[in-house]
TIKETOR-193074 format. One record per residue: residue number from 1; x, y, z of N, C-alpha, C in turn. Coordinates in steps of 0.2 Angstrom, whole numbers, plus 2048, in hexadecimal, padded with zeros to 3 digits. Layout:
residues N
SITE    nr   nc1   nc2   nc3   cac1   cac2   cac3   cc1   cc2   cc3
SITE   NUM     X     Y     Z      X      Y      Z     X     Y     Z
...
//
This chain:
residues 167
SITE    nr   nc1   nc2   nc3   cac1   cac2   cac3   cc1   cc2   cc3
SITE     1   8B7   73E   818    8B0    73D    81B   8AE   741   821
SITE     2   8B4   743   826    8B1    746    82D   8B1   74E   828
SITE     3   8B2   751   824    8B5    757    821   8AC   757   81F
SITE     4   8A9   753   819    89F    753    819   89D   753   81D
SITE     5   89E   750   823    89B    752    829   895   757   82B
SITE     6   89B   75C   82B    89B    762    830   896   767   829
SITE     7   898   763   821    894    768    81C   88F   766   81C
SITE     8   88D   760   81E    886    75C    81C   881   75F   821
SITE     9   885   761   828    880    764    82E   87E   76A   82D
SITE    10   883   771   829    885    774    829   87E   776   824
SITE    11   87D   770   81F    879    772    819   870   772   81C
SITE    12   871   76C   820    86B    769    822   868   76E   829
SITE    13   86D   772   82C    86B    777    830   867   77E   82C
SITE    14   86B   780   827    86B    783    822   864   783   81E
SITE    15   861   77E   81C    85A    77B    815   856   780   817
SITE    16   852   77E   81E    84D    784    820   84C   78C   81F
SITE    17   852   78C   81E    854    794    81C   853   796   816
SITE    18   856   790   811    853    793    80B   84E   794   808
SITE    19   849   78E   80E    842    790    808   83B   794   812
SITE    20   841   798   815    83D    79D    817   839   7A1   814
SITE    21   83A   7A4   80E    837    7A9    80B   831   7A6   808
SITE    22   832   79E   806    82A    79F    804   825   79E   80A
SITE    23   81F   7A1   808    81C    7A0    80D   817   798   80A
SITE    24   812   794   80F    811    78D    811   80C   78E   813
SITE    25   807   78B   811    7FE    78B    813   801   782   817
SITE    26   7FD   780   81C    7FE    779    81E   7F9   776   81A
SITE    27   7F4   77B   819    7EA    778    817   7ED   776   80E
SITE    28   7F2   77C   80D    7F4    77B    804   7F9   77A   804
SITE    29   7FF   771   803    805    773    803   808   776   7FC
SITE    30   803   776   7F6    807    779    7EF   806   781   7EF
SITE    31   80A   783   7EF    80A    78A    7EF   808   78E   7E9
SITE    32   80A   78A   7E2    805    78C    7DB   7FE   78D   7DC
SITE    33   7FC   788   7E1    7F5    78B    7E1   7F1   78E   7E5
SITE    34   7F4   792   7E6    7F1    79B    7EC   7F1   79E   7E4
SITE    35   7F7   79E   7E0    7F9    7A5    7DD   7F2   7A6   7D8
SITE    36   7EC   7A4   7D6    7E7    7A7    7D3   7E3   7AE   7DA
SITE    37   7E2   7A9   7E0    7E1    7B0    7E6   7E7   7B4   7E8
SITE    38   7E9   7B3   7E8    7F0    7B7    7E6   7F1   7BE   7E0
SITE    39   7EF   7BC   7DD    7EE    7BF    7D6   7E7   7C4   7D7
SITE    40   7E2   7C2   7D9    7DD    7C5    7D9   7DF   7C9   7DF
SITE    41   7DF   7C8   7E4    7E1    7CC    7EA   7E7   7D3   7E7
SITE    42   7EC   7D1   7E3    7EF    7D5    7E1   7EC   7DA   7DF
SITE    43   7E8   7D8   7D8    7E4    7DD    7D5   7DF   7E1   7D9
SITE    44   7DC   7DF   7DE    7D7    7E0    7E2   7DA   7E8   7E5
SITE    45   7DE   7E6   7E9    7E5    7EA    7EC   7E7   7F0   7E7
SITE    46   7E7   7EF   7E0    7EA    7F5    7DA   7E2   7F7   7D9
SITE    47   7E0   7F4   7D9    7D9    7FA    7D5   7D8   7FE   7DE
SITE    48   7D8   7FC   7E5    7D8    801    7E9   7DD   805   7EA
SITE    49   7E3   804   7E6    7E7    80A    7E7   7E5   811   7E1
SITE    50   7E1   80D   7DB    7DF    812    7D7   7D9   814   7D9
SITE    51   7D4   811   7DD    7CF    815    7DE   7D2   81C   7E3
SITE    52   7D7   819   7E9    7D9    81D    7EC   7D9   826   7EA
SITE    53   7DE   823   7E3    7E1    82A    7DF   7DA   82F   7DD
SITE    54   7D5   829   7DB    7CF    82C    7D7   7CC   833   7DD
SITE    55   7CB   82C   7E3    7C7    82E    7E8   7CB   835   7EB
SITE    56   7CF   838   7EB    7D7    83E    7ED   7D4   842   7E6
SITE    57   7D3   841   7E1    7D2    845    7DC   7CC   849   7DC
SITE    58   7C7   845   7DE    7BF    847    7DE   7BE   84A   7E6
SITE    59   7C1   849   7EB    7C3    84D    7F0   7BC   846   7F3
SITE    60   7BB   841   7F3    7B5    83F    7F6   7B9   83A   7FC
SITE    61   7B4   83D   801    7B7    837    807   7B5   831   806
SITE    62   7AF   82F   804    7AA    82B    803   7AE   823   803
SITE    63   7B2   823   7FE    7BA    81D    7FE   7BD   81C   804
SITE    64   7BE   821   809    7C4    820    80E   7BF   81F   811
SITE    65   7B9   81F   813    7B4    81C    818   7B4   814   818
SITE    66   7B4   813   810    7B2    80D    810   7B7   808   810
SITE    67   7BC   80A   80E    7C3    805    80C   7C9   806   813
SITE    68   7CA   80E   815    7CE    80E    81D   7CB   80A   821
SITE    69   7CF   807   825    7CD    805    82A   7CB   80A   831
SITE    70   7C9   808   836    7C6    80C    83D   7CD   80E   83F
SITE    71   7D0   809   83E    7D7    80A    842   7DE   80D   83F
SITE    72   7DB   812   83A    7E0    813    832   7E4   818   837
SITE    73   7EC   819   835    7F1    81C    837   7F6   81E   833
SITE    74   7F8   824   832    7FC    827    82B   801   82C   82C
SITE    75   803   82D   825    807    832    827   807   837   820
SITE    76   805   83E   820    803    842    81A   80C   843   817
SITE    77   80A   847   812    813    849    80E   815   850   812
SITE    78   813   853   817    815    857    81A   817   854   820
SITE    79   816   84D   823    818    84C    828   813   84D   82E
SITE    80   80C   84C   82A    806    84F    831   803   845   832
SITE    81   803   843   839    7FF    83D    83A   7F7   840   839
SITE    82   7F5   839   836    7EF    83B    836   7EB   832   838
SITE    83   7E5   832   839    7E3    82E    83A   7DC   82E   834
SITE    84   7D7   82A   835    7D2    829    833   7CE   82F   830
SITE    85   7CB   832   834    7C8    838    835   7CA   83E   831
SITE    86   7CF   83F   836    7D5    843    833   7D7   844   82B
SITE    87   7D8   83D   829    7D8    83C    822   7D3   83E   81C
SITE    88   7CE   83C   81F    7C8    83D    81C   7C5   844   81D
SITE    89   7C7   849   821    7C6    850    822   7CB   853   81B
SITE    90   7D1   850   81C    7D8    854    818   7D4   853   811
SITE    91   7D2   84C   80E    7CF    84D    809   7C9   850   805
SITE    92   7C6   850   80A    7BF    855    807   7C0   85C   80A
SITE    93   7C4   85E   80D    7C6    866    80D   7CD   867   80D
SITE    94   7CF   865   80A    7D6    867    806   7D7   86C   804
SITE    95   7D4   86D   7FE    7D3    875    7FB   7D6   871   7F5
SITE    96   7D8   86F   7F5    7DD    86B    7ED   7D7   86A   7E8
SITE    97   7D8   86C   7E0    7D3    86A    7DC   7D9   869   7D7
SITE    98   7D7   861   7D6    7DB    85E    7D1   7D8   85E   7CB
SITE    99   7DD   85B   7C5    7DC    85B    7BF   7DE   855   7BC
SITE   100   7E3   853   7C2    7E5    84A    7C0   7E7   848   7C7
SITE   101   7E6   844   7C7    7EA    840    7CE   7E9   837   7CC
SITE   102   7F0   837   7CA    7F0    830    7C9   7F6   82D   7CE
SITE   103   7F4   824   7CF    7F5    820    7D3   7FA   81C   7CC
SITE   104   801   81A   7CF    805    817    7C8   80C   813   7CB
SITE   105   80F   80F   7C7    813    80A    7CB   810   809   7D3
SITE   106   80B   805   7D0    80A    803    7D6   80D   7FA   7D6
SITE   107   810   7F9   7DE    812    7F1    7E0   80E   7F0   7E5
SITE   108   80C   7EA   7E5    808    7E5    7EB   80B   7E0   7EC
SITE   109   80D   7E0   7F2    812    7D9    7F5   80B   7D9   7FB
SITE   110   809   7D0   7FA    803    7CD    7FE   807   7C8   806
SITE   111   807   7CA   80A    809    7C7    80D   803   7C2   814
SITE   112   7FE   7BD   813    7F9    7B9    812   7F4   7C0   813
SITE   113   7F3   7C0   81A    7ED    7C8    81A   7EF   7CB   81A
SITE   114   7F5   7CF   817    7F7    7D5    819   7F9   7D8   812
SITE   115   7FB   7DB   80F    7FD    7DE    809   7FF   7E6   80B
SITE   116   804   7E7   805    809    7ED    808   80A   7EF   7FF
SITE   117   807   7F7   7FE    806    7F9    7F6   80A   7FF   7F8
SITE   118   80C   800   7F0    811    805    7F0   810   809   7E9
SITE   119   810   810   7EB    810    812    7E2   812   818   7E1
SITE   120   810   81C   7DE    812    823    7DA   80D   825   7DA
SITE   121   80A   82A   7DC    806    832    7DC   808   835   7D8
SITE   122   804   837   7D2    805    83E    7D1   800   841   7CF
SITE   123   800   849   7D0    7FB    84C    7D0   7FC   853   7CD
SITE   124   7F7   857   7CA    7F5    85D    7C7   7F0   860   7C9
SITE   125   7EF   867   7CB    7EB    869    7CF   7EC   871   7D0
SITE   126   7E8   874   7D5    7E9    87A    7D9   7E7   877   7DE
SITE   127   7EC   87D   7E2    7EE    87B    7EA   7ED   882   7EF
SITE   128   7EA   885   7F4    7EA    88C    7F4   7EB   891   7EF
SITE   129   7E9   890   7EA    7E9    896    7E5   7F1   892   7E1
SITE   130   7F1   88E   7E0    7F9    88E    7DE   7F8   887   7D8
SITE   131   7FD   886   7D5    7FD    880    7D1   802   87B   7D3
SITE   132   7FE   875   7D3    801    870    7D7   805   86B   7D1
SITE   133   80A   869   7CF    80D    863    7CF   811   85E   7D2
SITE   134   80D   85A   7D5    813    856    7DD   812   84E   7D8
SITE   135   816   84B   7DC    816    843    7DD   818   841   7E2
SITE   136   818   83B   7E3    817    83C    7EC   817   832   7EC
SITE   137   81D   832   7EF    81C    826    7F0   818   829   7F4
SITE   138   814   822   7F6    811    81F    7F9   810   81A   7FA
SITE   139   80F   816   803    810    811    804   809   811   808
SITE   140   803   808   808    7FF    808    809   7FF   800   80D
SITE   141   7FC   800   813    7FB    7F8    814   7F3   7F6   818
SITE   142   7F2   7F2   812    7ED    7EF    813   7EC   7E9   818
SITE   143   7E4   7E8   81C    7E4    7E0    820   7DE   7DE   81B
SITE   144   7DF   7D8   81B    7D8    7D5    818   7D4   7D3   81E
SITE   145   7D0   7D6   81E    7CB    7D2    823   7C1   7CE   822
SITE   146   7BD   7D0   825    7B8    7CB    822   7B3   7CF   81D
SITE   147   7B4   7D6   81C    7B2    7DA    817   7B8   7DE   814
SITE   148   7BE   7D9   812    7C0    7D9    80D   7C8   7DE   80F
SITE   149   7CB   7E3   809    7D0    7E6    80B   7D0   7ED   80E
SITE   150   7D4   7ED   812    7D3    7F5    817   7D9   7F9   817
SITE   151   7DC   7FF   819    7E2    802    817   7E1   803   81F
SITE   152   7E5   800   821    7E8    801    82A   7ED   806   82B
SITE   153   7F0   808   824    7F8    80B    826   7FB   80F   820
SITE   154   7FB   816   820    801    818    819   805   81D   81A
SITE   155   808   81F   816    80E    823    817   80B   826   80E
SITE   156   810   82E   80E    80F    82F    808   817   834   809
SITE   157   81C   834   805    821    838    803   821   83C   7FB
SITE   158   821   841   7FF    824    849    7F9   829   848   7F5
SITE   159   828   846   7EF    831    844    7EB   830   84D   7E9
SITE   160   838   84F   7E8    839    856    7E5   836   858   7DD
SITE   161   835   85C   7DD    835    862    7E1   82F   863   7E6
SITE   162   830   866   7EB    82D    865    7F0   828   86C   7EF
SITE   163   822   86C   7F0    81C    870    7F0   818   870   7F7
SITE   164   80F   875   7F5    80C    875    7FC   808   86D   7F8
SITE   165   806   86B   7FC    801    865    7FA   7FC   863   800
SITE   166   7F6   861   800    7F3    860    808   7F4   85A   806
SITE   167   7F4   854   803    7F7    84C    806   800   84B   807
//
């Protein structure tokens, strides 16, 4: 009996750790029932990763005005910071004229307002006089705010072989 004891506190110290991971609305306590908002917001999230790609292919800033946020902060596949502006400059004067540029494996992990997208670039093109084939992960975090979703944050990585690329 004193030997349960010390297991029974051990477990009961223990419980709240294991349901850490989910997350708990106080307003909902079933958590089956977010997952339609949930669903929809994922999607929501995948179709602006592909407009992103669409928007990079047709060189149009027109998307990153609308969907970056004021306060966006990045990092290009060369390793240059860039912000909002910045961003939006790199793509309507890149010099890059694409043939494909697609957005693929993409993951959306929702974290209540925040969401963090993950995917595959790839792309076909000229690049200074040159032909381009890159891919390139990237990583994307969004906030939902009262007009909806915004990209506050990316990151873009060159997988090999490594070429010129202006993203």
């Amino acid at each position: 009996m004193l030997r349960t004891i010390p297991l029974l506190a051990l477990a009961l110290f223990l419980t709240p750790a294991l349901n850490s991971q989910q997350s708990y609305d106080p307003c909902n306590p079933d958590p089956d029932a977010v997952r339609p908002n949930q669903e929809m917001q994922r999607a929501e999230i995948l179709n602006l990763e592909k407009e992103t790609a669409r928007a990079i292919m047709l060189n149009n800033a027109t998307f990153f005005r609308r969907v970056y946020g004021e306060d966006f902060s990045g990092t290009l596949s060369q390793g240059q910071t860039v912000d909002k502006n910045r961003l939006i400059n790199v793509v309507q004067n890149s010099g890059a004229h694409y043939q494909s540029f697609t957005a693929s494996d993409i993951q959306v992990k929702l974290f209540q307002e925040t969401a963090i997208a993950t995917s595959l670039w790839s792309s076909r093109g000229t690049y200074q006089g040159r032909q381009i084939d890159t891919q390139m992960r990237v990583m994307h975090v969004y906030i939902n705010g009262p007009r909806g979703w915004h990209v506050v944050s990316g990151q873009t990585t060159p997988l090999p072989p490594y070429g010129p690329h202006p993203l």
